[in-house]
N, C-alpha and C positions, 0 to 999 in steps of 0.2 A: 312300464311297470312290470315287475317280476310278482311272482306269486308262487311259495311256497307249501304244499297243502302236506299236509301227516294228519293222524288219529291213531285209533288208542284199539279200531278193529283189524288192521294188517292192511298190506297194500292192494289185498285183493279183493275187498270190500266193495259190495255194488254202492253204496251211497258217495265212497271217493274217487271211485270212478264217475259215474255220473256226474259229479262236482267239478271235474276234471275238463270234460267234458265239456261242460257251459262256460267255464271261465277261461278256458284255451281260446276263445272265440272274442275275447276280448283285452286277455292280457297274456303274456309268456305265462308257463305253469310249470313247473314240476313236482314230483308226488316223489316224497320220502318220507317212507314209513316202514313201520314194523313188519317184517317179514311173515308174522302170525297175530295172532288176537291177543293184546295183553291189556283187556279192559279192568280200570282202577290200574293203572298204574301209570300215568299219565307226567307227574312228575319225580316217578322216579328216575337213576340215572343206573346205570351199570356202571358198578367200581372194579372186579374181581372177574368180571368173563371177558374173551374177547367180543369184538365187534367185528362181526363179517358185513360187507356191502355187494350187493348183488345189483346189476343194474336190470332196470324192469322194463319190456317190451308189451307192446299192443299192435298188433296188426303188424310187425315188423319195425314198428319207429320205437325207438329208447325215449319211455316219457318220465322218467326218474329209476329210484333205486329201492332198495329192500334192507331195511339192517335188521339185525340179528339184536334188536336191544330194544328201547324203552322209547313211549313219542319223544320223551324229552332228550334223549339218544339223537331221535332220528334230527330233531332242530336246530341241535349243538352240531352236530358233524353238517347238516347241510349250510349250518353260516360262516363255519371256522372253514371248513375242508373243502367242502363237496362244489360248492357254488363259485363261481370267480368274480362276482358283486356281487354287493347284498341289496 
């Protein structure tokens, strides 16, 4: 089982790190999410900016990525693009 985690507070969030954290211990995880805080905007999408991805480290291991856009951003790129099974 894979496990996909984003929210709506940025990747640097103690609550998805933590979450991260417990469920790496039991299933594959990676964290794609908002590069900053963009709470209430959950489903929106970006039409009109780009979309940067940045890939995101902890301790030196790559545990996901950072985009530049919306949760709903970050779930559309990690099923279509980012991920190689869903």
């Amino acid at each position: 089982m894979k496990v996909l985690l984003t929210n709506d507070d940025g990747y640097g969030a103690r609550g998805l790190r933590a979450l991260y954290s417990e469920i790496t211990k039991i299933a594959g995880t990676i964290i794609i999410a908002p590069e900053k805080e963009s709470s209430a905007s959950g489903h929106a999408i970006t039409v009109f900016d780009p979309i940067r991805v940045e890939e995101i480290y902890d301790n030196g291991n790559a545990i996901g990525y950072a985009v530049a856009g919306t949760p709903a951003d970050c779930v559309k790129l990690g099923l279509t693009v980012i991920l190689k099974e869903k």
